[in-house]
N, C-alpha and C positions, 0 to 999 in steps of 0.2 A: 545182933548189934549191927546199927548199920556200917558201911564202908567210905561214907565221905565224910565222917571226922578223923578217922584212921589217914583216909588217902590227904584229906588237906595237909597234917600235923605233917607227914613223915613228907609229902610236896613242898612245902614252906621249908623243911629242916635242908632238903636239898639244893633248894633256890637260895637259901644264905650259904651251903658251904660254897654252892659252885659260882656265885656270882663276887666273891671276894678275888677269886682268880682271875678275873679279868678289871674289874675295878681300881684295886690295888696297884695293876700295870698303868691305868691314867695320869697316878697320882705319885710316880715314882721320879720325876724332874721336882716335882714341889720336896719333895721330903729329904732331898740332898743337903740344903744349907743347914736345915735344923738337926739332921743328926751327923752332921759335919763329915762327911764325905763325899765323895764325886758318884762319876756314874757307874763305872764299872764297881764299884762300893756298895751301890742302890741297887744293884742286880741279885747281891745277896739276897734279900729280901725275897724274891720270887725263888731263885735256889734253892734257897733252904728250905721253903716251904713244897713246893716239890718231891727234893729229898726225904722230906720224913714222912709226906704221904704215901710216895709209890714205894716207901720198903716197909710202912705199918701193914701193905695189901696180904702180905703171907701168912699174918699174923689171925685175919680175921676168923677164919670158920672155926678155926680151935677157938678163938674166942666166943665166938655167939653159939657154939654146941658147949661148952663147958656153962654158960652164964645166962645165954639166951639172948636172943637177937632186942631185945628192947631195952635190957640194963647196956647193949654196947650202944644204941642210938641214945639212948639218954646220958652217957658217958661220954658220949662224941661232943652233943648239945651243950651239955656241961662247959668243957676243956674247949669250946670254940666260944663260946659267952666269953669266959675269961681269958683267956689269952686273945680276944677282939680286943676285949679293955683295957690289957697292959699293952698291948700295940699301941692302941691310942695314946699312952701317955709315958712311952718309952722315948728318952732325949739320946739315947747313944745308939750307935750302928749293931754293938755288940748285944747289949739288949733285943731290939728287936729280932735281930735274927733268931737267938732262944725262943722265942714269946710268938712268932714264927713258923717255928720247928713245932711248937707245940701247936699250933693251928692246926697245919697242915698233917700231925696225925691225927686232931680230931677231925675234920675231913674226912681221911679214910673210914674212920669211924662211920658216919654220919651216912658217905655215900653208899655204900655197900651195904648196910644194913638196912637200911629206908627203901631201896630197890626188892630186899631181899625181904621184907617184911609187907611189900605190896605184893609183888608173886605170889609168896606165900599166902594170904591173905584171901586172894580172888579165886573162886573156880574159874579150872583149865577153861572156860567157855569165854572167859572175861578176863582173860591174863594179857590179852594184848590192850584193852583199853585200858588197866592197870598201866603198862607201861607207855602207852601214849601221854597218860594224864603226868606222869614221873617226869617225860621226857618234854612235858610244856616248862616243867621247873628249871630243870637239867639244860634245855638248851636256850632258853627265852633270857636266862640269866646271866650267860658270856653276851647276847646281845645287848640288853639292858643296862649293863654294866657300865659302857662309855658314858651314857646318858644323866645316869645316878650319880659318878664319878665326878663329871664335869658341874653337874649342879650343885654337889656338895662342897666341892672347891672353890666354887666363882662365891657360891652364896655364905657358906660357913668356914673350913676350913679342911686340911687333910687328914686330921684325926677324926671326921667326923667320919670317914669311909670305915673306919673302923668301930667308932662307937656306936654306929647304926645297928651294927650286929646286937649290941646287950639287950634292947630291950624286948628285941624279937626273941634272942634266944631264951630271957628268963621265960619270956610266953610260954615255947615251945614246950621246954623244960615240963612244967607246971600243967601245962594239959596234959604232954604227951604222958607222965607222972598214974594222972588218973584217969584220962580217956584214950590210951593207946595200948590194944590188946596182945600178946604175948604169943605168937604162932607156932613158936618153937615148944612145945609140951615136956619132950624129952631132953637128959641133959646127960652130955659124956666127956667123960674126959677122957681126950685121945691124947698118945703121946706125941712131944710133937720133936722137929728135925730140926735142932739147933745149928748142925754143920751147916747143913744146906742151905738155911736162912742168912747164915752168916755169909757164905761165898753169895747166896742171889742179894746180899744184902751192899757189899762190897760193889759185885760185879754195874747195879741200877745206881751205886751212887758215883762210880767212877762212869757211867756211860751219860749221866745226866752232867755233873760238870766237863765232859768236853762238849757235848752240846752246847752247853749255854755258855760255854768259857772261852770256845774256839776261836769265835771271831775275834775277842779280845786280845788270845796270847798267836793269833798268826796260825790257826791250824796247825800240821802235823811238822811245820817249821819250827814248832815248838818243842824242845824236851819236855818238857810238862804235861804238853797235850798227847804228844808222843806215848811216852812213860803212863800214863792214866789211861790212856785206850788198851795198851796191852793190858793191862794191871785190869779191865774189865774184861777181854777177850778169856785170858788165864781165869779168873772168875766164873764166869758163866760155864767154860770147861771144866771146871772145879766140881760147879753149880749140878752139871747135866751127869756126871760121873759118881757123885754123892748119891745121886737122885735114881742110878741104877745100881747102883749098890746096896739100898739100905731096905731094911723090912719096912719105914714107914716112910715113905717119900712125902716133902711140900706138896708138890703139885700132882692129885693123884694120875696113875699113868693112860687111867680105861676113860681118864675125859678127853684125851690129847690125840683117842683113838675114836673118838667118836667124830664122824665127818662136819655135823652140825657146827660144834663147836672149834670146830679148826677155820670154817670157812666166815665163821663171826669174827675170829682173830684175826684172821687174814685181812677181811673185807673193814675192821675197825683198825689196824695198822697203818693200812694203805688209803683207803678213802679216807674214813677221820683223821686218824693222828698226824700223815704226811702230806695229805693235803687239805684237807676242811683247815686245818689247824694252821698250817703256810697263812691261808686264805684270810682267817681270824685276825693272825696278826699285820698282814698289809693292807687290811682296809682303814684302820684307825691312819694309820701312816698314812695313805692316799687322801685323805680329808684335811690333816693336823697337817702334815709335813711338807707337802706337796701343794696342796689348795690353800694351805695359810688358814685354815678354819681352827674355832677356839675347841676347845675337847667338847662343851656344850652343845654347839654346832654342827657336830660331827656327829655327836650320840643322837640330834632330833632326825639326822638324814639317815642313821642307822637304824631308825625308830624302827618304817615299816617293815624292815629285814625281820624286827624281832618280832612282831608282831604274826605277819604272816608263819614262823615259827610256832607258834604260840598255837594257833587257830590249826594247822596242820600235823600238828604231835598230836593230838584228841584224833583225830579224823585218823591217823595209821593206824594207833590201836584197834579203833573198830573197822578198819579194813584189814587189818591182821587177824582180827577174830571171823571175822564173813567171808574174807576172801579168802587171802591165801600171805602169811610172812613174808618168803619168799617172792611175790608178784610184788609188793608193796614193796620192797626194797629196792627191786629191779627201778621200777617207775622212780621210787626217791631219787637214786645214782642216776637217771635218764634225766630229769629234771635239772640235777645237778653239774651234769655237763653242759645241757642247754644256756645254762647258768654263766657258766665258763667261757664256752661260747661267746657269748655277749658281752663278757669282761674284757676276752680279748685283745679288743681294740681300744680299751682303754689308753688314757694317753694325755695327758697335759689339758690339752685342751677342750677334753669331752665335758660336758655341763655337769656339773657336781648331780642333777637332778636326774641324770640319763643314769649315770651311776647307780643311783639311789633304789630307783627301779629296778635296775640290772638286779642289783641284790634281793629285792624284795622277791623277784623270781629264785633267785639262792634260798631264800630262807621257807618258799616252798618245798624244795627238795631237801631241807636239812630237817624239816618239820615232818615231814612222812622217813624219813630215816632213821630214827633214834628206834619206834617201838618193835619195828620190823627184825630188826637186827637182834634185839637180847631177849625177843619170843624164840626167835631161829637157835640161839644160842642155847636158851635155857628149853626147851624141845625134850620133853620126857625127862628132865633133871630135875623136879621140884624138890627132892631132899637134898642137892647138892648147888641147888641156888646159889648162895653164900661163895663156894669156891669159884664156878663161872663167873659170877658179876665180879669178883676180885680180877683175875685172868683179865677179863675186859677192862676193866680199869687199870690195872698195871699196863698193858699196851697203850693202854687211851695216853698215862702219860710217857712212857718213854718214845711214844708214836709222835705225842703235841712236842717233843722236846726237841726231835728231828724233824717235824714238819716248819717248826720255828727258826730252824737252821738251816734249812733250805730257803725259807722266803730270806732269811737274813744274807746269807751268800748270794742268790740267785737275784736280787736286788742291788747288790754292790758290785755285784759280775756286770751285772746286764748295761746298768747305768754308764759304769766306765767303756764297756765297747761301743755302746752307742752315742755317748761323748764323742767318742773317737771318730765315731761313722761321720757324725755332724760336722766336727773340725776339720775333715779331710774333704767333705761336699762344701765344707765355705773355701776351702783350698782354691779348690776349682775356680770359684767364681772372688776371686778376693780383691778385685776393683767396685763389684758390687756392693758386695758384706762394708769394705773401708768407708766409701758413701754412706753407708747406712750409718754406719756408727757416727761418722762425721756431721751428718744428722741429727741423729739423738744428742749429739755432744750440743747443740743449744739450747736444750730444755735445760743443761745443768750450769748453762752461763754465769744466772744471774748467781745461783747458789754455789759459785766457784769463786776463786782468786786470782786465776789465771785459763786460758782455753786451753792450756797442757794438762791443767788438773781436771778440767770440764772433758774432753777426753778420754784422760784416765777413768774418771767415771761412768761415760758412756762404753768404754772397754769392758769393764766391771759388769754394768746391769747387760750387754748382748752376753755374756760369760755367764753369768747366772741365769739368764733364759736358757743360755743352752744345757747348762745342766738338769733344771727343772723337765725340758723337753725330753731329755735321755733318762728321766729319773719317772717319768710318767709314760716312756717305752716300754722301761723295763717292768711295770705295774704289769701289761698285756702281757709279757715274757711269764710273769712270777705265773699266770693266771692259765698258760698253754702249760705247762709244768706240773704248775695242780693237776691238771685235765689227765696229765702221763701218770702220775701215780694212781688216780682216780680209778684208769682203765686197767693198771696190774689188779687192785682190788675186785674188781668186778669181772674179772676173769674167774676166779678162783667160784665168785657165785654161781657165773656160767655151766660152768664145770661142772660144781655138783647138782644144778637142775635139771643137767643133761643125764646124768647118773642116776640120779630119779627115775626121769622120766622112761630109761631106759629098762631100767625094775620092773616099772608099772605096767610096761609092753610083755616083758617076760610072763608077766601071771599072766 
């Protein structure tokens, strides 16, 4: 049978769960009034949905060895069709969080099983162009996302972000039913680690709400945030203790020993999750918040980022298969700093279109990074596929959850010292700055009542320049910071090339 109706069905299934994750984040200021809550309220939303993915991940390979990797991807398709459509037409906050929750494990469903059924699938000689073609889905669809988001909002409305998904996923459903083959032959039913799951299940849900909760309640100022970090610390110790004690551990022990897959975690903690992912979330901001651009706007200039993505995820795989994983990764992360690089200097003033390009060179290195990384990973594991890609995505999101709270602090950090820097350089000169504004105070003449109020308003707009200026500093700040996490990751790559390389001198 051939391989690209298999590979489109299970590509498509991953391009709807992953692109709901970043789309959904567009549409989350419009969704406030109708389901009558504020913003910290509207956060749930993404919370939750989080939550129930990265703790369905332990769940999966007893699943798809007991039932088979196809009943779990048409199970995922299933339960994301329909909880898209009760999203859509959920009026309360409570509501949707459920409807959700329920998404975001079929998600997990979806992504892990679709990775794990194209591996499977391909001979070793074509395992990487297998995951090149995954990762044109996989990564093309957090970029695309703004773009889709902001059109279906200007032109339709915000339940239509969601109702997009039904008609695709009945498709999916429906073929993948009759034309998607079953890789998995044999079926077992292993027992499985309910302690353990219960403490890793604890420990990801208390580490993803201070994440995403911190900037809210004042960080570790917080009893709350305080009290929930230990309560995941104690967890994961629980978690790791269970896990050496039991005759049948979650996470088996001889994966954690193999270097391949330590240096996939490492290098997908540190480069993707704490900083590609920082990275993710402040470019929308730098367009929307900072430029004043409409989310449509934002998504056309994020276009060719996705695009170059697109075109570059195809091209790793077959450089991962001809060349070498590991080379092809190196180059990704090389590309990706150049990237960074040029981000920079980012800054207020830089042309929305200097920008645009800067990324598009991003989205070259992010496009040769996806296939390299989970051949490396999955490296002589093809019966324990399932488990690694799980591993990987559990990092992927407790990684995006701190890499989103680093751009989020390192953003409100940065801006306020460089406020600061600014107000103390007009110090200096404050006969000049005073004329200036004295200045501007005639453009607001006519549209005043008095030249104390015309004034006040030219006080106002030099006041809001200067925050914009410090708030488009801090962009280049967020962007040297990415660059430092980038380089612990790619250390750790380093490291074991040299380890290699140093085997291969011995024989």
């Amino acid at each position: 049978m051939s391989l690209v109706v298999p590979t489109f069905l299970v590509m498509v299934g991953a391009f709807m769960a992953i692109l709901d994750t970043t789309i959904v984040d567009v549409v989350l200021p419009k969704m406030m009034a109708p389901l009558k809550t504020d913003l910290y309220g509207i956060q749930w939303v993404v919370t939750a949905y989080m939550m129930a993915a990265a703790t369905s991940l332990p769940l999966l390979e007893n699943l798809s060895l007991r039932f088979g990797l196809k009943p779990v991807y048409l199970a995922g398709v299933l339960l994301f069709t329909v909880s898209s459509y009760l999203c859509g037409t959920a009026e309360e906050l409570s509501l949707m969080i459920l409807y959700r929750t329920v998404q975001g494990f079929a998600e997990a469903l979806i992504m892990v099983s679709a990775q794990a059924i194209l591996f499977t699938l391909y001979p070793p000689e074509k395992r990487g162009v297998a995951m090149g073609v995954f990762g044109l889905g996989a990564s093309f669809a957090p970029a695309v996302g703004p773009t889709l988001g902001g059109w279906l909002t200007e032109h339709l409305s915000w339940h239509w972000v969601f109702f997009i998904n039904v008609p695709v996923g009945v498709f999916l459903f429906t073929a993948s039913l009759f034309f998607l083959p079953e890789p998995l032959k044999e079926r077992k039913k292993l027992p499985f680690n309910f302690v353990s799951f219960l403490f890793l299940s604890v420990a990801t849900v208390s580490t993803l709400l201070v994440l995403s909760k911190g900037q809210q309640y004042g960080w570790f100022t917080s009893n709350f945030i305080a009290f929930t970090a230990l309560i995941a610390v104690v967890s994961y110790v629980l978690f790791f203790v269970s896990e050496l004690l039991s005759r049948h551990p979650l996470v088996e022990p001889s994966l954690l020993k193999r270097g391949n897959v330590l240096v996939a975690l490492w290098v997908f903690t540190f480069v993707l999750g704490f900083s590609m992912y920082a990275v993710f979330y402040a470019v929308p901001l730098y367009f929307e918040h900072l430029k004043g651009l409409s989310t449509l706007q934002t998504g056309l200039l994020i276009l060719p980022f996705a695009f170059a993505i697109a075109v570059f995820s195809v091209l790793a795989g077959v450089l991962s298969d001809r060349w070498s994983a590991e080379g092809t990764l190196f180059t990704a992360i090389a590309v990706y700093f150049v990237s960074l690089y040029l981000l920079s200097d980012t800054e207020y003033y830089t042309p929305k279109e200097v920008v645009s390009a800067e990324l598009t060179v991003m989205g070259v290195g992010l496009g040769l990074f996806f296939a390299p990384v989970t051949v490396l990973a999955l490296k002589n594991l093809e019966e324990k596929s399932v488990a690694v890609i799980s591993l990987l995505d559990y990092v992927r999101f407790v990684g995006g959850s701190f890499g989103t709270a680093v751009a989020t602090n390192t953003l409100k950090g940065k801006t306020a010292e460089h406020f600061e820097g600014i107000g103390a350089l007009q110090g200096l000169e404050y006969h000049f700055v005073f004329e200036t504004v004295k200045a501007k105070a005639e453009h607001f003449l006519n549209a005043s009542a008095s030249y104390e109020e015309a004034l006040l308003k030219a006080f106002y707009a030099v006041g809001q320049l200067q925050f914009k200026v410090a708030y488009g500093l801090a962009f280049g700040d967020l962007f040297v910071v990415s660059g430092a996490f980038a380089l612990v990751g790619v250390l750790a790559l380093a490291a074991y090339q040299l380890k290699s390389l140093i085997k291969l001198k011995r024989r």
